[in-house]
N, C-alpha and C positions, 0 to 999 in steps of 0.2 A: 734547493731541496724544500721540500713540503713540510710546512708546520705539521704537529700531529692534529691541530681543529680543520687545518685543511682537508687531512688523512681521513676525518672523521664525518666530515660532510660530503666527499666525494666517496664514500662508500668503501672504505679502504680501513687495512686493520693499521689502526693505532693504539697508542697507550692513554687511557684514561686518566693515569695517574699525571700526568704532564699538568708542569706548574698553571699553567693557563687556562687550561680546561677547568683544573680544579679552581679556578679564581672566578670563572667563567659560574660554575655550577655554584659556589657558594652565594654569587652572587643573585641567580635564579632561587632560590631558597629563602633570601632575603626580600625579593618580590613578591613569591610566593605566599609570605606571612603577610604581607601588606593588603597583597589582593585578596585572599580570603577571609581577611579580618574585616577590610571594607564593607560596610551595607548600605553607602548609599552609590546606588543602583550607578549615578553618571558618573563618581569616581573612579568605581573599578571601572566601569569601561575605559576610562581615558588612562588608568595603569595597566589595563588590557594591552591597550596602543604602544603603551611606550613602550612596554617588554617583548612583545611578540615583534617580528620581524618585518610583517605588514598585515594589516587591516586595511580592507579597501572601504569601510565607512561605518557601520554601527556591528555592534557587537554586545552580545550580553549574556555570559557563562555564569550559572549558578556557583557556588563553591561547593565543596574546596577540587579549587584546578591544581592538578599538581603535573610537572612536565621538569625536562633537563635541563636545558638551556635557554627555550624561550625563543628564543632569537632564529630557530631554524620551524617557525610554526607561521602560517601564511594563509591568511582566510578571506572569501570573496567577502560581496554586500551581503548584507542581513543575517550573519552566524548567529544561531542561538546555541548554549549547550548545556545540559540538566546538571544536577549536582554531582561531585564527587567523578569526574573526566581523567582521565589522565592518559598526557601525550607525551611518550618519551622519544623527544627529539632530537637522538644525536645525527638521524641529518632529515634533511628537508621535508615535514609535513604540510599538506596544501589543499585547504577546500577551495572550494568554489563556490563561487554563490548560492544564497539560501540555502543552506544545512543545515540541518536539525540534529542534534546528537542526544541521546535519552540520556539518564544517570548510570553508573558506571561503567560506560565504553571506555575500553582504553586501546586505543595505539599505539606498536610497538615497531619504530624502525630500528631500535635497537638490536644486535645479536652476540655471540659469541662465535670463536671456533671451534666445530665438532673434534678435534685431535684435541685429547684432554692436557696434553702438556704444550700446548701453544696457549690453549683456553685458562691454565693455570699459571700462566706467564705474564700475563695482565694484559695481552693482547685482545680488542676488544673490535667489531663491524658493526655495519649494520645498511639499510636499504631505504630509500625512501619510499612512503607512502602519499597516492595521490588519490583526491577525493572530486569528483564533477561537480557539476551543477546540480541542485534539487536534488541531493542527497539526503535520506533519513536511514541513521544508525540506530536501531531499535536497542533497548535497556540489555547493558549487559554482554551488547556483544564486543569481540577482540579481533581488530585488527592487525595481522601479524608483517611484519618487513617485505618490502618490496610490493606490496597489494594495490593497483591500482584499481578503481572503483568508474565505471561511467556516470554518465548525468543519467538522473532519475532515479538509481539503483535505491531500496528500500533492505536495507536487512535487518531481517528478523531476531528479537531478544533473543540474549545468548546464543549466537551463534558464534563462530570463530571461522575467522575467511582467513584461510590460507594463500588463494591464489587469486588474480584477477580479472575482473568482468564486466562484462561489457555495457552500454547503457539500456535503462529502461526493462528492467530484471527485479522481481524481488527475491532473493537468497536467503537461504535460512539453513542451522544445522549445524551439526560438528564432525568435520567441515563443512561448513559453506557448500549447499550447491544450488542450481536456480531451482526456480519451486513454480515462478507463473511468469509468463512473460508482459509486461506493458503498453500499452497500445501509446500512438504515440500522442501528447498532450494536445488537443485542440487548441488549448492557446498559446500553442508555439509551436505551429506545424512550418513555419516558414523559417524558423530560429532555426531549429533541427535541421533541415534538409539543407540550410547555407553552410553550416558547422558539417555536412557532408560532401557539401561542394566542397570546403575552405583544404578539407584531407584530402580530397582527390586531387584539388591543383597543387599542392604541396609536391605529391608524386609526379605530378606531370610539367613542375617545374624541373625538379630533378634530370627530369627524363630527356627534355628538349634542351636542358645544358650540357646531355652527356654526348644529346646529337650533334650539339655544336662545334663542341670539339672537333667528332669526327669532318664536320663540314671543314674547318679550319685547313685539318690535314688532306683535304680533297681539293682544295682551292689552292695547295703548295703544289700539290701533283699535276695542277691543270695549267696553272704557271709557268712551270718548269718545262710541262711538253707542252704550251704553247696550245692547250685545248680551248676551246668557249667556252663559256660559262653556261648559257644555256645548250639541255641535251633534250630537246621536245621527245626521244623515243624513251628513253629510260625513266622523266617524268611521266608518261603515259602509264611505262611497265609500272611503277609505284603506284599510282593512282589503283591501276587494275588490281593492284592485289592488297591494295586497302578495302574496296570495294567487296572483294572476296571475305575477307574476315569480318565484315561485318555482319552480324548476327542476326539484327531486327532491321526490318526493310525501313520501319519509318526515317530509322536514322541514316542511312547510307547516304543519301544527298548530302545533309549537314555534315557529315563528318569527312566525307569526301575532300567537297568545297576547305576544311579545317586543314587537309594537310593539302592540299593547292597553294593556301594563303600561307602555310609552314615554307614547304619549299618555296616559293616568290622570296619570304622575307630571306631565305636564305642564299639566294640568287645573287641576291642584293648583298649581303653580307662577303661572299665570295668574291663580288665586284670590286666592292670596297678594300679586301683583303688584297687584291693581285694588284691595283689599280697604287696600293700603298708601298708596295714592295718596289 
């Protein structure tokens, strides 16, 4: 069974009032006075470090930071953040490199439930918020639970983002909506389009493990009745109707040749399968 801090970081309703949590939060409270009272500049950073959950290298928050736990807050390299932040962390907040936050944004993965006698019973959710790369939180504004944020996004003082968006957008408003779109950074026109690569093979690992299977299950069939492995008419018929869906002529060779060398490898894979059996 799930502790209620477990209940509490995976986005599920728990009790607040639990011994732990509250041992938890008193203890963030006592950090809290430490690091705001701090002024010399490499201390708090390095009580920065110890309370937050990770810091991947320098970090430097004006006071007064005020947040929940501490422990569910996770910033790239170079975080700066203006006076008077506050991030309430019952579960996971997370920037990413170089972000900039003005003075009084605050963050809210915390919620409650809308049925007032569940919400009156000290049952308590919430959602995490996730922030990109080269992100600026302009003065003021509120990020509310569940908000994820792309790299570059810029939003505009006082605004309040309900919902989330995509990279290279500046947003402004109550709600939140885009206002201009971003061209994309010259100097890091190669970063961006890999970090596009990196999401499309993501899917297309997915995709060619779900084909495998099936190969799995067509190499039991082919065993069984004693077929070859290789079918040179039905690899043709594939090829032909790959060729067909593809769109832009530059690519049809390349992508062709791409599942020639799919099916080979799984030729071989079928080989290996009947050959083991």
């Amino acid at each position: 069974m799930k502790s209620e801090k477990e209940k509490m970081i995976a986005g599920e309703l728990y009790f607040s009032a639990d011994p732990e949590l509250e041992a938890d939060r008193a203890f963030a409270r006592e950090q809290m006075a430490v690091i705001n009272q701090e002024t010399n500049n490499d201390i708090r950073e390095q009580l920065l470090k110890e309370t937050f959950g990770h810091v991947e290298n320098h970090i430097y928050m004006e006071p007064n930071v005020r947040f929940d736990y501490g422990y569910n807050i996770s910033v790239g390299k170079n975080f700066y953040a203006n006076f008077d932040v506050t991030l309430l962390d019952v579960c996971p907040i997370t920037f990413g490199d170089n972000c900039m936050v003005a003075p009084n944004v605050q963050l809210y993965t915390a919620s409650h439930p809308l049925q007032p006698a569940k919400r009156n019973s000290g049952l308590e959710n919430g959602q995490p918020i996730t922030i990109g790369d080269n992100v600026w939180l302009g003065g003021g504004a509120i990020i509310l639970p569940g908000v994820t944020l792309g790299d570059n996004v810029v939003v505009g003082a006082g605004s309040v983002v309900t919902k989330s968006f995509p990279a290279n957008v500046v947003i402004a408003g109550n709600p939140a909506t885009i206002i201009q779109e971003l061209a994309s950074d010259d100097a890091q026109p190669l970063s961006a389009k890999r970090k596009q690569i990196d999401a499309i093979d993501q899917k297309l690992v997915h995709l060619l493990e779900e084909r495998m299977m099936v190969v799995t299950a067509i190499s039991e069939e082919k065993r069984q009745q004693k077929i070859a492995v290789l079918d040179s008419n039905r690899e043709n018929e594939v090829l032909q109707a790959v060729r067909r869906e593809v769109k832009q002529s530059d690519f049809e060779e390349a992508i062709v040749d791409t599942f020639r060398d799919v099916m080979k490898h799984s030729r071989t894979f079928q080989s290996q399968q009947m050959e083991d059996k």
